[in-house]
C-alpha positions in Angstrom: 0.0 0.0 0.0 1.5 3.1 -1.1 1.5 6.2 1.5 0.1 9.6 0.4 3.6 11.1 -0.2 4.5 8.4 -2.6 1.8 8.7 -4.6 2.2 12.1 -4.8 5.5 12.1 -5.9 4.7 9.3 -8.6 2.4 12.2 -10.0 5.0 14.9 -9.9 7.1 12.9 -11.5 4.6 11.8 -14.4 3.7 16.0 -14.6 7.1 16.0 -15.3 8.0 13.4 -17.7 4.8 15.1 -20.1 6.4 18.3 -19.6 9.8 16.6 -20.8 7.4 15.0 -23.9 5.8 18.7 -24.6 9.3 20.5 -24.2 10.8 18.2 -26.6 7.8 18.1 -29.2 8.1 21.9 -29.5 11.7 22.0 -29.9 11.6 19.7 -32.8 8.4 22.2 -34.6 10.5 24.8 -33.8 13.6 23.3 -35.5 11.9 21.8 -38.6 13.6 23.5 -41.4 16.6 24.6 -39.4 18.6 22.2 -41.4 16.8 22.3 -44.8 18.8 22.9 -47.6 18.2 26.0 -49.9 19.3 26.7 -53.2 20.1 30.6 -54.1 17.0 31.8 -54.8 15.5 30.7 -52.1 17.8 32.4 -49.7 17.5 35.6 -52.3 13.6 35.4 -52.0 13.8 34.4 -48.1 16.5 37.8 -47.5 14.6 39.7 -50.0 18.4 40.4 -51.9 19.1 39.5 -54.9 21.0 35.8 -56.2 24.2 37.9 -57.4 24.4 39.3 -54.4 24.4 36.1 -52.1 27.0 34.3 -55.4 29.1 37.2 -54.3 29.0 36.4 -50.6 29.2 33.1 -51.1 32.0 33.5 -53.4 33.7 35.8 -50.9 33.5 32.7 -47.9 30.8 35.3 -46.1 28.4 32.3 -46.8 29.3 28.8 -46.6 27.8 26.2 -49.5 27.8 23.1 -51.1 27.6 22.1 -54.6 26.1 19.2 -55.5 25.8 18.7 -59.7 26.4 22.5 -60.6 24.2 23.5 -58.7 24.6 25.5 -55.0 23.0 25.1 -51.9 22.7 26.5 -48.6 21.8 25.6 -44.7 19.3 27.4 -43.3 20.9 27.0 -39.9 24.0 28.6 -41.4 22.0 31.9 -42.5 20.2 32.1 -39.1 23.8 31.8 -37.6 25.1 34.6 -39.9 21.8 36.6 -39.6 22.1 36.5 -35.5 26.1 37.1 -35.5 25.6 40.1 -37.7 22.4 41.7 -35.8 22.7 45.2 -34.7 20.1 47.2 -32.3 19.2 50.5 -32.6 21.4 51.8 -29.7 24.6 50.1 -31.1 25.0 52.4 -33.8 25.9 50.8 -37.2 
């Protein structure tokens, strides 16, 4: 016979392990896409700029590619990471 304290932490701890299951289930919608691949017009269309502009930066090592049968490609996690290394506030001055 379980005491009262017992079974109240059994249901503390199955609050938590849904709260693990939630936690996790959001972190994976939130991440779908992260590591998509994009070719250079979608990263044009997706940073409203144009595809010479991001050949140039690519070209220049500013963003990092692969080319797979002449064509070129992109991760969306590495334009995010660019994106939020590069982000300037208001305050900061340019």
């Amino acid at each position: 016979m379980k005491t009262n304290k017992i079974a109240k932490l059994e249901n503390e701890i199955e609050k938590l392990n849904q709260l693990v299951k939630d936690l996790q289930r959001q972190n994976e919608e939130l991440l779908s896409g992260y590591y998509d691949w994009c070719d250079t017009y979608e990263i044009a269309r997706m940073l409203g700029i144009s595809r010479r502009t991001i050949d140039d930066h690519r070209k220049s090592g500013l963003i990092p590619c692969s080319k797979l049968g002449g064509r070129v490609y992109f991760r969306k996690m590495d334009i995010h990471n660019i994106l939020m290394k590069n982000l300037r506030f208001k305050n900061e001055g340019s």
